[in-house]
C-alpha atoms as an extended CHARMM CRD file, in Angstrom:
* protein
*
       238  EXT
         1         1  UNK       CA              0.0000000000        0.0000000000        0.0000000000  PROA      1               0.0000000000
         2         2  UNK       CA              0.9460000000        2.9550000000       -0.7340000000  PROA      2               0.0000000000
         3         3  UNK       CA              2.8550000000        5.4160000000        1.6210000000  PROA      3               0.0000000000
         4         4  UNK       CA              0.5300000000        8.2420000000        2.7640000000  PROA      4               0.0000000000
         5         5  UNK       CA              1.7240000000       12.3690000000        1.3380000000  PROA      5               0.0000000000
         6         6  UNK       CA              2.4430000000       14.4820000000        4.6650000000  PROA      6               0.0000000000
         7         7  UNK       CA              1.0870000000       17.3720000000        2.5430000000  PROA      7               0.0000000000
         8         8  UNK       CA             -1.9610000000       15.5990000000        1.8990000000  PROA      8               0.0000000000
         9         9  UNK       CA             -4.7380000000       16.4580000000        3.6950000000  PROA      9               0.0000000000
        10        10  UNK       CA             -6.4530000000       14.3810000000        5.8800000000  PROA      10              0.0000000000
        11        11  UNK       CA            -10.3980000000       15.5030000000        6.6620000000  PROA      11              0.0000000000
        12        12  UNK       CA            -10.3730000000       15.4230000000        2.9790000000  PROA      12              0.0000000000
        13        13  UNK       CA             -9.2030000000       12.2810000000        2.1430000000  PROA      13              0.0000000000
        14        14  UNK       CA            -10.9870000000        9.6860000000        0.7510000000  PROA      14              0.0000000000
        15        15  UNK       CA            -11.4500000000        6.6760000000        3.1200000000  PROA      15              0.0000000000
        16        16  UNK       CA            -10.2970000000        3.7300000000        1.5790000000  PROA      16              0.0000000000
        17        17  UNK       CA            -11.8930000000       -0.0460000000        2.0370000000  PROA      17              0.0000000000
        18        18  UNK       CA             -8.6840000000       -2.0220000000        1.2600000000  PROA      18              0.0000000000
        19        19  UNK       CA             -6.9370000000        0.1700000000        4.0890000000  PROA      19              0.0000000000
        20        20  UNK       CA             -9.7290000000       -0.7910000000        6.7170000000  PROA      20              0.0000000000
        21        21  UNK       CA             -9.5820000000       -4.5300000000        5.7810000000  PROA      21              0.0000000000
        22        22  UNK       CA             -5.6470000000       -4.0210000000        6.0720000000  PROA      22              0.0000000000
        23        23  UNK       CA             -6.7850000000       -2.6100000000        9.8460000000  PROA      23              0.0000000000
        24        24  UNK       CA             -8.8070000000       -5.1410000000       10.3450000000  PROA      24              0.0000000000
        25        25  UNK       CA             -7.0630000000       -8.4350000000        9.3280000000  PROA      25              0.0000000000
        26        26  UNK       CA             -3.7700000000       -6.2450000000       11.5090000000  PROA      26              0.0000000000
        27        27  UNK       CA             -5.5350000000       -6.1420000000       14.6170000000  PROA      27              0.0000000000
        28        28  UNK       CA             -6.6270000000      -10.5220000000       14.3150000000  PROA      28              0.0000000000
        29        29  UNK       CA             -2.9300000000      -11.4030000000       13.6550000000  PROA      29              0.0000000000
        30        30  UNK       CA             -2.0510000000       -8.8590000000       16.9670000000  PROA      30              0.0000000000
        31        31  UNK       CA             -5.1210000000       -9.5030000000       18.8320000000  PROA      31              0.0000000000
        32        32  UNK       CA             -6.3980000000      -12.6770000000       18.3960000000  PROA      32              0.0000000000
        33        33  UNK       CA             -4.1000000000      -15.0600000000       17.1520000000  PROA      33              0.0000000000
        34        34  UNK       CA             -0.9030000000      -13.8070000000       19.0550000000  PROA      34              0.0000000000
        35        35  UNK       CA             -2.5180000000      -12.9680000000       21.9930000000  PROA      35              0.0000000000
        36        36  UNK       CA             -6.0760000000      -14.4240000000       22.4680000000  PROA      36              0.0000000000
        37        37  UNK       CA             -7.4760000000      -11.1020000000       22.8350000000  PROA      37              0.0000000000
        38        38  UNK       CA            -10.6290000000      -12.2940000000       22.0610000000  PROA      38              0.0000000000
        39        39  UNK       CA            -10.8640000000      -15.1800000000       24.5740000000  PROA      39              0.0000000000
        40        40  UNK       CA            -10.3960000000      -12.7330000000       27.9990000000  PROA      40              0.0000000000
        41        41  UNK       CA            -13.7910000000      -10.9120000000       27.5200000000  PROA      41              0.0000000000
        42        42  UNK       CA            -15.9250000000      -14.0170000000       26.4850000000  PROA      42              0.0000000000
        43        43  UNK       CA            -14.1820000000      -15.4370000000       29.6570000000  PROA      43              0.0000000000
        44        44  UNK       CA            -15.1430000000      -12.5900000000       31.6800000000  PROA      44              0.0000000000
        45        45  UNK       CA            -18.9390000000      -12.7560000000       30.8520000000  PROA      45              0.0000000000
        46        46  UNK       CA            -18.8440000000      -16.5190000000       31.7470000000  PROA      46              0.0000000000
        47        47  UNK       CA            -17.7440000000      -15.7370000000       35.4310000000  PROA      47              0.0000000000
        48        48  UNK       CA            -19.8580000000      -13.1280000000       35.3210000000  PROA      48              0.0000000000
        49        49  UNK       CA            -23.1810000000      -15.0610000000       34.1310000000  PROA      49              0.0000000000
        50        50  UNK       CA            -22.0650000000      -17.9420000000       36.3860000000  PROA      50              0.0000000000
        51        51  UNK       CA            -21.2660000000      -15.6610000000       39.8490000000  PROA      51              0.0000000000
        52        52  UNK       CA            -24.4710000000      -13.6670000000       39.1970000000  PROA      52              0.0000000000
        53        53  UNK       CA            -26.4000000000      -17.4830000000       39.0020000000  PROA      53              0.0000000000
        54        54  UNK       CA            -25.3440000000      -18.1150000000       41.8820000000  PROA      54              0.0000000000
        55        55  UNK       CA            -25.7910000000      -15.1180000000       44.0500000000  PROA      55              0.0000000000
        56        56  UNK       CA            -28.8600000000      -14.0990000000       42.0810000000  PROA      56              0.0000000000
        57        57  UNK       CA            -32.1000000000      -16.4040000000       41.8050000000  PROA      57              0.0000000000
        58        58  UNK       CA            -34.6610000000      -15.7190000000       39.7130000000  PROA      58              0.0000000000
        59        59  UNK       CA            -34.0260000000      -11.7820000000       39.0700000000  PROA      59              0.0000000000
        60        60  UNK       CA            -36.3660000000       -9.8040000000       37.5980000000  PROA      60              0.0000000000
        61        61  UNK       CA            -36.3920000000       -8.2180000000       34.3070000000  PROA      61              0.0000000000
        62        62  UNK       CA            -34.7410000000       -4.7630000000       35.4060000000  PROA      62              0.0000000000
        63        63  UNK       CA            -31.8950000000       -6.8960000000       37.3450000000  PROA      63              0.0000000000
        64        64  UNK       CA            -31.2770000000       -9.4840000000       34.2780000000  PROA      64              0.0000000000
        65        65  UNK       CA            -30.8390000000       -6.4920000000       32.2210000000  PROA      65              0.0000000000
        66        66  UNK       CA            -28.1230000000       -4.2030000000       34.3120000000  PROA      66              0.0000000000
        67        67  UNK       CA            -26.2720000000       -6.9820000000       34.9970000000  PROA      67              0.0000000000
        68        68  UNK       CA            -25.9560000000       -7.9260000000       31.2770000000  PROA      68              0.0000000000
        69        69  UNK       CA            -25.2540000000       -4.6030000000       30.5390000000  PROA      69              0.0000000000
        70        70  UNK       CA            -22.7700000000       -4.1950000000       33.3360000000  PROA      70              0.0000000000
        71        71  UNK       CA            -21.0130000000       -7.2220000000       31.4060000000  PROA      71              0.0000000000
        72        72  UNK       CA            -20.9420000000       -6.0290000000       27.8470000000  PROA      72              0.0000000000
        73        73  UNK       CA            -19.8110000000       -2.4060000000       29.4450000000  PROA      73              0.0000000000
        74        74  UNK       CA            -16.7280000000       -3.5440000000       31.1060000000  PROA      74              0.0000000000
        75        75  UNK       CA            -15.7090000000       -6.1080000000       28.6420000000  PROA      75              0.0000000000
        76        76  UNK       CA            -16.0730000000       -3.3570000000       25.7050000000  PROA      76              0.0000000000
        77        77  UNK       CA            -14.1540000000       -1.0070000000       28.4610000000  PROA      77              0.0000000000
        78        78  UNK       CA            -11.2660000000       -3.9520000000       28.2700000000  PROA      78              0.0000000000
        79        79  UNK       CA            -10.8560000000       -3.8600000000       24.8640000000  PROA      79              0.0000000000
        80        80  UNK       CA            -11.1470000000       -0.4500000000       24.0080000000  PROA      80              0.0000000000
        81        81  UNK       CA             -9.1160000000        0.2330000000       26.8320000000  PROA      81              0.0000000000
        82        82  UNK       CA             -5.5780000000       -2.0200000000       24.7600000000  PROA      82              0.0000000000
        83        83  UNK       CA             -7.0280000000       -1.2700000000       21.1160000000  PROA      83              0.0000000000
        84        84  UNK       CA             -4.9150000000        2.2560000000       20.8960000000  PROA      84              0.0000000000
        85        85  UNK       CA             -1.7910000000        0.6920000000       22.8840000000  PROA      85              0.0000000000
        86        86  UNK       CA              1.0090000000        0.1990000000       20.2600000000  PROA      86              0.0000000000
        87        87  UNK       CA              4.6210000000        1.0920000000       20.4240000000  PROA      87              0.0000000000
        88        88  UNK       CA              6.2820000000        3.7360000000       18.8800000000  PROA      88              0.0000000000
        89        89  UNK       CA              7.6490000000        1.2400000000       15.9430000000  PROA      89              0.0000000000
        90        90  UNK       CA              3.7670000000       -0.0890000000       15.4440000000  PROA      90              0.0000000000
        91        91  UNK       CA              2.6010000000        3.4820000000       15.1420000000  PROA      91              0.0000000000
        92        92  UNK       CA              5.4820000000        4.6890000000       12.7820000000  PROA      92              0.0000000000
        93        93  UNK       CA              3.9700000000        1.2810000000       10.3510000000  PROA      93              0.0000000000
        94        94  UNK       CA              0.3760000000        2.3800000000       10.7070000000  PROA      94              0.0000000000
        95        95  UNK       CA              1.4400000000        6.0130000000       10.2670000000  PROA      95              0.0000000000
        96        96  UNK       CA              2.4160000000        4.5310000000        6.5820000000  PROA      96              0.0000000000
        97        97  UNK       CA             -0.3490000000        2.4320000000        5.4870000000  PROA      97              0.0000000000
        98        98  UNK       CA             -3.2800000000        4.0220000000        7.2380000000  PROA      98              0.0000000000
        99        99  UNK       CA             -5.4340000000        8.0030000000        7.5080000000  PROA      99              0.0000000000
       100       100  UNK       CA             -6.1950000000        8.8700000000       10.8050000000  PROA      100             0.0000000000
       101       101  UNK       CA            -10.0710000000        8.3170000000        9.9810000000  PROA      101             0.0000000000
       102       102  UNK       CA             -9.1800000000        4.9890000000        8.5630000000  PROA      102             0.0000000000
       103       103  UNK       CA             -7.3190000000        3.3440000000       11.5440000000  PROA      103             0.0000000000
       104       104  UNK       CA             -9.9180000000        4.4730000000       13.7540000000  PROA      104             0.0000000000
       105       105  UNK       CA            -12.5750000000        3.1160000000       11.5860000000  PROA      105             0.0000000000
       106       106  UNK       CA            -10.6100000000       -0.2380000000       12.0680000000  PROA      106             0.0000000000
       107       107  UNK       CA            -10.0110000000       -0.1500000000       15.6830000000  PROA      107             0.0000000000
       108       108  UNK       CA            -14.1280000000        0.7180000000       16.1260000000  PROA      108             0.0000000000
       109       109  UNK       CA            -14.7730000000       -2.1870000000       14.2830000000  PROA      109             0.0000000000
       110       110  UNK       CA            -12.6680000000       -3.9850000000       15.7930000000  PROA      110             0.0000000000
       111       111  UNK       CA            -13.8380000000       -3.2830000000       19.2210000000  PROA      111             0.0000000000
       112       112  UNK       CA            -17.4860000000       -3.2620000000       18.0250000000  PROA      112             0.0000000000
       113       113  UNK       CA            -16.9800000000       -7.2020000000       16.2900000000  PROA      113             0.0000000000
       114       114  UNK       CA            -15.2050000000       -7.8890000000       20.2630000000  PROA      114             0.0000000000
       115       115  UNK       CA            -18.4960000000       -6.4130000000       21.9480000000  PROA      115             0.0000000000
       116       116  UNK       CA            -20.8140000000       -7.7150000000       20.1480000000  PROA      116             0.0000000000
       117       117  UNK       CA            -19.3010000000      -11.6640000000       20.5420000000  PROA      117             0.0000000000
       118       118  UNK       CA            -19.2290000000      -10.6520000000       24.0190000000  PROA      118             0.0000000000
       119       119  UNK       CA            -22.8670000000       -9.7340000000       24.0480000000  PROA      119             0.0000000000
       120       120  UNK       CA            -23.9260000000      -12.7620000000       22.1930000000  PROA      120             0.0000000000
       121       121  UNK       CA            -21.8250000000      -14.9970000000       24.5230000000  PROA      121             0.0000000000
       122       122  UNK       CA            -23.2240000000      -12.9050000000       27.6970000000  PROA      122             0.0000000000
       123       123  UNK       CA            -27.2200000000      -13.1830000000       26.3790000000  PROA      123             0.0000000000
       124       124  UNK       CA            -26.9900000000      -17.0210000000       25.5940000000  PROA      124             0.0000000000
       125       125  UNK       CA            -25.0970000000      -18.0000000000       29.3040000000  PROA      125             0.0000000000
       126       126  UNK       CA            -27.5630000000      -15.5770000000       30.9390000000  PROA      126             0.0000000000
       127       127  UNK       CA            -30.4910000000      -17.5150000000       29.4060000000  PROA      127             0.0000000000
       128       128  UNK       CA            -29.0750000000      -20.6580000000       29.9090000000  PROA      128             0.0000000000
       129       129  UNK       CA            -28.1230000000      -19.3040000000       33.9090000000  PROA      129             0.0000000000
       130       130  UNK       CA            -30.1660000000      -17.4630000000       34.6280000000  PROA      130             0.0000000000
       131       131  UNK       CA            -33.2530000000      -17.8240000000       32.5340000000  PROA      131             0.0000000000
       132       132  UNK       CA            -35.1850000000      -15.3590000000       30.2640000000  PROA      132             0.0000000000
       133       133  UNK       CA            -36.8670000000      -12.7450000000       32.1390000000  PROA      133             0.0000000000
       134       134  UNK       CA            -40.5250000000      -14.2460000000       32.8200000000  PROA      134             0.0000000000
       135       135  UNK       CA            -43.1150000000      -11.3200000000       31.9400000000  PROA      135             0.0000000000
       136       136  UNK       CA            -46.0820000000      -12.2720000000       31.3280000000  PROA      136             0.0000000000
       137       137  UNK       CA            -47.7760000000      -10.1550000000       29.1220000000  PROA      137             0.0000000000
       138       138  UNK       CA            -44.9590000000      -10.2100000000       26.2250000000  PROA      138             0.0000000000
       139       139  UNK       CA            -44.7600000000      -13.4430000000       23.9650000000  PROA      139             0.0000000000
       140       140  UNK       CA            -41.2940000000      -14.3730000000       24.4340000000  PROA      140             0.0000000000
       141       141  UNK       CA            -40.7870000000      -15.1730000000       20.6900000000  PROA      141             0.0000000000
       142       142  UNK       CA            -42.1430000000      -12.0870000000       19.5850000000  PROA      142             0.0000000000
       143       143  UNK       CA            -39.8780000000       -9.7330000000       21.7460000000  PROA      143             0.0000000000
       144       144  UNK       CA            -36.2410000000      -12.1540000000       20.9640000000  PROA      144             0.0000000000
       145       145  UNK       CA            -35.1380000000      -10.2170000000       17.5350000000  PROA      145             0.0000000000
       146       146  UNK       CA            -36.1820000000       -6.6760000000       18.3420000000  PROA      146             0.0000000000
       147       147  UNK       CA            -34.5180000000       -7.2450000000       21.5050000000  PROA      147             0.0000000000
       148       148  UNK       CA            -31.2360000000       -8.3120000000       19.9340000000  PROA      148             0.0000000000
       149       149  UNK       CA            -31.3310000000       -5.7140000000       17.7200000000  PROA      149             0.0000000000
       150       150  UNK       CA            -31.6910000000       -3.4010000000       20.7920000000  PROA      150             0.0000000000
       151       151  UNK       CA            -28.7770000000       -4.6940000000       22.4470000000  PROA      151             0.0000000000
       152       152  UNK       CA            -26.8500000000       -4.8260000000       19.8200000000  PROA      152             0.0000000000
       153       153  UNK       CA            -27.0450000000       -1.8410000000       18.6350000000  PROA      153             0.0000000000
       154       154  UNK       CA            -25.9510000000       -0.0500000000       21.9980000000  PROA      154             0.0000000000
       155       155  UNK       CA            -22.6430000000       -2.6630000000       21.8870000000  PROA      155             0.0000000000
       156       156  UNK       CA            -21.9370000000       -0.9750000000       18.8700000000  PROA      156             0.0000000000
       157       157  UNK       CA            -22.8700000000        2.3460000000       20.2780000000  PROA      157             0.0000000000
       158       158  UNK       CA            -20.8280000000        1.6980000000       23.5380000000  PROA      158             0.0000000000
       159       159  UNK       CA            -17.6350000000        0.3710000000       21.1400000000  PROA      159             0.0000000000
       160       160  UNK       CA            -17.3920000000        3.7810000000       19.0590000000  PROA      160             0.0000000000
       161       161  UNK       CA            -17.7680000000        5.9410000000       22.4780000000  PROA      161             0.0000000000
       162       162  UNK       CA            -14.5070000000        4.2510000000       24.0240000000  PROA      162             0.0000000000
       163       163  UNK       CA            -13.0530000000        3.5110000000       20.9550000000  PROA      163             0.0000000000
       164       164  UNK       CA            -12.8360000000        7.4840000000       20.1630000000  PROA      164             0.0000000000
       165       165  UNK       CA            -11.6840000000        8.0790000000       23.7350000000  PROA      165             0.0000000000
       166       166  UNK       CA             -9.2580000000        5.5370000000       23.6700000000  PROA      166             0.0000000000
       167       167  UNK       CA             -8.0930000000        7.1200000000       20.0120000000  PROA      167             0.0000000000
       168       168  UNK       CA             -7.6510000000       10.4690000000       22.1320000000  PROA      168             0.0000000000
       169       169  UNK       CA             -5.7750000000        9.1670000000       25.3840000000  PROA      169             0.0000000000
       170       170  UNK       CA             -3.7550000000        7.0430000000       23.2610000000  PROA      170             0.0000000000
       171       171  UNK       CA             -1.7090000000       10.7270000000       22.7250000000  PROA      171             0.0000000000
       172       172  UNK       CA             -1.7710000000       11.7810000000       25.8420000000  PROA      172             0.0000000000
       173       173  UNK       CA              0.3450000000       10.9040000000       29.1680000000  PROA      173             0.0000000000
       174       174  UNK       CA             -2.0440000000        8.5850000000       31.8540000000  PROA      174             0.0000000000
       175       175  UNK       CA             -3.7940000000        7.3920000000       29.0100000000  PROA      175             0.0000000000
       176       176  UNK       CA             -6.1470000000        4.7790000000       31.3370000000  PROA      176             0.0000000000
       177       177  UNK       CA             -7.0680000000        7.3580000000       33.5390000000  PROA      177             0.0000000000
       178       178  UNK       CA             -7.8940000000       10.0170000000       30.7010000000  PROA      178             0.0000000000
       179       179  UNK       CA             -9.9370000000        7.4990000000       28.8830000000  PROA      179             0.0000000000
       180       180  UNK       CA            -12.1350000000        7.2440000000       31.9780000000  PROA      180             0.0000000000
       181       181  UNK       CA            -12.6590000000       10.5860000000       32.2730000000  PROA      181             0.0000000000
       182       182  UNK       CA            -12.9320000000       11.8160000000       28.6720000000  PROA      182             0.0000000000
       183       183  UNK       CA            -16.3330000000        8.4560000000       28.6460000000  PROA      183             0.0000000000
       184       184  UNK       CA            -18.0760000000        9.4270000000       31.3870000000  PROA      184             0.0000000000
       185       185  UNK       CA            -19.6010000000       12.6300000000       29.0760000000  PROA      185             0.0000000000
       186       186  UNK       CA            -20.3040000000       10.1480000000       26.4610000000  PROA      186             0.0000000000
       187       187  UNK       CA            -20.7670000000        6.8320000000       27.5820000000  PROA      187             0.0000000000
       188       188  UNK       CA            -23.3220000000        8.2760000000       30.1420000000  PROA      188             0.0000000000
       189       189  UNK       CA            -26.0030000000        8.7120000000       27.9070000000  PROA      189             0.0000000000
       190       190  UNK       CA            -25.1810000000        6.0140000000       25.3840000000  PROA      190             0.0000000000
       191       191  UNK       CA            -26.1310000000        3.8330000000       28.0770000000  PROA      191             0.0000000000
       192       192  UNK       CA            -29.1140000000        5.0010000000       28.7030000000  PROA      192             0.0000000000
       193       193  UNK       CA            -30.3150000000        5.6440000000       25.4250000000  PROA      193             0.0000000000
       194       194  UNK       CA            -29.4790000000        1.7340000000       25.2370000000  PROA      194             0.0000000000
       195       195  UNK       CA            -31.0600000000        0.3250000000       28.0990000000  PROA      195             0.0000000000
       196       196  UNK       CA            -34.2580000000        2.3600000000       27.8110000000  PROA      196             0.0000000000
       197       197  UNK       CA            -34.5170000000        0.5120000000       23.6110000000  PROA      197             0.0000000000
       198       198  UNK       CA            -33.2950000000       -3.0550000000       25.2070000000  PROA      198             0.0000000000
       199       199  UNK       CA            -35.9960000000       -2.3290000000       28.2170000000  PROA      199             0.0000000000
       200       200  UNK       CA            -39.1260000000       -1.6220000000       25.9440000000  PROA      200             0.0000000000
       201       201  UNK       CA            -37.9850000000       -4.4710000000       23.4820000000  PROA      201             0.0000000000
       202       202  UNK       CA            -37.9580000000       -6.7740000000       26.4660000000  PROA      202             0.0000000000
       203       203  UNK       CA            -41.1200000000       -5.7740000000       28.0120000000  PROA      203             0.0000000000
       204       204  UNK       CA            -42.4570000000       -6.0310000000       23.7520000000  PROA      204             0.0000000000
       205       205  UNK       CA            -42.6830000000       -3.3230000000       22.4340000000  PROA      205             0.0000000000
       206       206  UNK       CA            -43.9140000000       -2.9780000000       19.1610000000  PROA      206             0.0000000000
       207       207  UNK       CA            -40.8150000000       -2.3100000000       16.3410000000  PROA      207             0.0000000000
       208       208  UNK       CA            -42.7300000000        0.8520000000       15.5590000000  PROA      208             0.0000000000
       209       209  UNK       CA            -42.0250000000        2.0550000000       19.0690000000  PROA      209             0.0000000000
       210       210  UNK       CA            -38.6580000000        0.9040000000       18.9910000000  PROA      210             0.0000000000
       211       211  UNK       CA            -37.3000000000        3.1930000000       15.6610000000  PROA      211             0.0000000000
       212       212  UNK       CA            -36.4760000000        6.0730000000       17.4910000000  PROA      212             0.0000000000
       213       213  UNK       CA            -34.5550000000        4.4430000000       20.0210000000  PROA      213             0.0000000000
       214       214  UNK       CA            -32.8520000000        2.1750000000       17.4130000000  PROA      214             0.0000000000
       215       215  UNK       CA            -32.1210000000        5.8290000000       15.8140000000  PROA      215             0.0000000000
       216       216  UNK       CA            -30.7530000000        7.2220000000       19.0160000000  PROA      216             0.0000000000
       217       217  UNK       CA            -28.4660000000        4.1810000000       18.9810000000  PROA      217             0.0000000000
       218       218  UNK       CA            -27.1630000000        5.0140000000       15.7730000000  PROA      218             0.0000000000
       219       219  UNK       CA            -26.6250000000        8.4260000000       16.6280000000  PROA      219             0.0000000000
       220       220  UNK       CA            -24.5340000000        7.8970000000       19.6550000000  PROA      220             0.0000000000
       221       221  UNK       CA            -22.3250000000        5.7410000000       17.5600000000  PROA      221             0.0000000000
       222       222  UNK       CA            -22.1410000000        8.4960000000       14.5930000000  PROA      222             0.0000000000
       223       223  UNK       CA            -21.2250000000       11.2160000000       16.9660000000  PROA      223             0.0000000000
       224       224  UNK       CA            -17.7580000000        9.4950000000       18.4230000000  PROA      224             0.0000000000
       225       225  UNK       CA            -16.8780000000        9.1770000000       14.4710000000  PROA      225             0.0000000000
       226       226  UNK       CA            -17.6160000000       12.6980000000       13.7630000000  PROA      226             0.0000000000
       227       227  UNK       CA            -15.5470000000       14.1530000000       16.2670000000  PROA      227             0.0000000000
       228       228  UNK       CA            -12.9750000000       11.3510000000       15.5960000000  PROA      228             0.0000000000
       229       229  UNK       CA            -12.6470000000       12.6390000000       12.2510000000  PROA      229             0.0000000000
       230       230  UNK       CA            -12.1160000000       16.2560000000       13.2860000000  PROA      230             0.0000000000
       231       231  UNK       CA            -10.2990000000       15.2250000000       16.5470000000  PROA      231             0.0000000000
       232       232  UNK       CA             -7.9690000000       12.5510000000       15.9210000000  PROA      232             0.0000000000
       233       233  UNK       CA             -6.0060000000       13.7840000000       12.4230000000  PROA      233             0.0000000000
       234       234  UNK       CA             -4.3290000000       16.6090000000       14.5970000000  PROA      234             0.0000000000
       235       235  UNK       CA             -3.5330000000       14.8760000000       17.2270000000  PROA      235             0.0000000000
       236       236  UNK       CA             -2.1690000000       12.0710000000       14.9680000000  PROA      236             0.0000000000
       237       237  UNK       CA              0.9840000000       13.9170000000       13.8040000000  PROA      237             0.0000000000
       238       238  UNK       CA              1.8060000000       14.8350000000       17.1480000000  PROA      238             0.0000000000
């Protein structure tokens, strides 16, 4: 691939699909088949599903849900948190082959495809723990894909917030503790605009009910890209 212009400029540029599949198949040669990077979140939703059978019989329906989306928030915290963390050698190769936009395009999608297996993972050993929430009004076969869509969704959502402040700590000194404090702003009311879609989609809402909040989803994962975009090419060259 070719070697990036210094003079060219980068809100500008075009982004380019073979340099996001170069992104993406870097980070599963680093990530996954080096260092198992997918295996230690998966693992950490088992113990969690397991511990929370154990402590927690028969929760109800608001309980079931935070602690699923306690899960899928610290596991997408975890790798979000090691996505940016390269040395200066690894950046000086991606400052080559890759825009600014472009390798945080592949580190979102990265993290997102990490989140989401970890939401999957988390949903079936809840329900297979824990049980599906028992309401009795809502046809449980009626309420599964809108509420899968809900979830999933908001791990996407979730994944772009830290991802883009994991893209900006990543320059600066303390980068851990500036990624927690540049998320809280963000991932605040990501969250909630999450669990209130996942909540209504459990308790069956109708899809027509559901659009906005599968919009406000989609939002919250547009706006960490936009500001990416305008954020992350200056702080790149530094």
């Amino acid at each position: 691939m070719a070697r990036l212009s210094s003079a060219q400029p980068y809100l500008c540029a075009v982004i380019r699909p073979q340099a996001i599949r170069q992104m993406l198949r870097w980070e599963w040669e680093l990530e996954y088949r080096r260092s198992n990077g997918w295996f230690l979140p998966v693992l950490f939703a088992a113990m969690v599903a397991y511990l929370c059978s154990l402590l927690v019989r028969e929760p109800s329906p608001t309980v079931w849900l935070a602690l699923l989306w306690m899960t899928i928030v610290f596991s997408a915290l975890q790798t979000a948190s090691r996505s940016f963390s390269a040395s200066a050698g690894q950046w000086l190769y991606l400052n080559q082959i890759v825009q600014p936009i472009e390798l945080l395009l592949g580190k979102t999608m990265s993290t997102a495809g990490s989140s989401l297996l970890v939401t999957w993972t988390g949903l079936l050993l809840f329900g297979l723990w824990l049980g599906w929430p028992h309401i009795p009004e809502t046809d449980a076969s009626v309420a599964t894909w809108p509420f899968l869509v809900s979830i999933s969704l908001g791990a996407i959502a979730i994944s772009a917030t830290l991802s883009f402040t994991a893209a900006l700590a990543s320059k600066m000194d303390r980068g851990t503790g500036m990624m927690a404090i540049l998320s809280l702003p963000l991932l605040l009311p990501t969250l909630l605009v999450s669990m209130r879609a996942s909540k209504l989609a459990l308790l069956g809402e109708t899809p027509l009910v559901l659009y906005p909040n599968w919009a406000g989803e989609i939002l919250m994962a547009a706006i960490p890209l936009a500001l990416g975009g305008l954020l992350f090419p200056y702080l790149w060259r530094s």
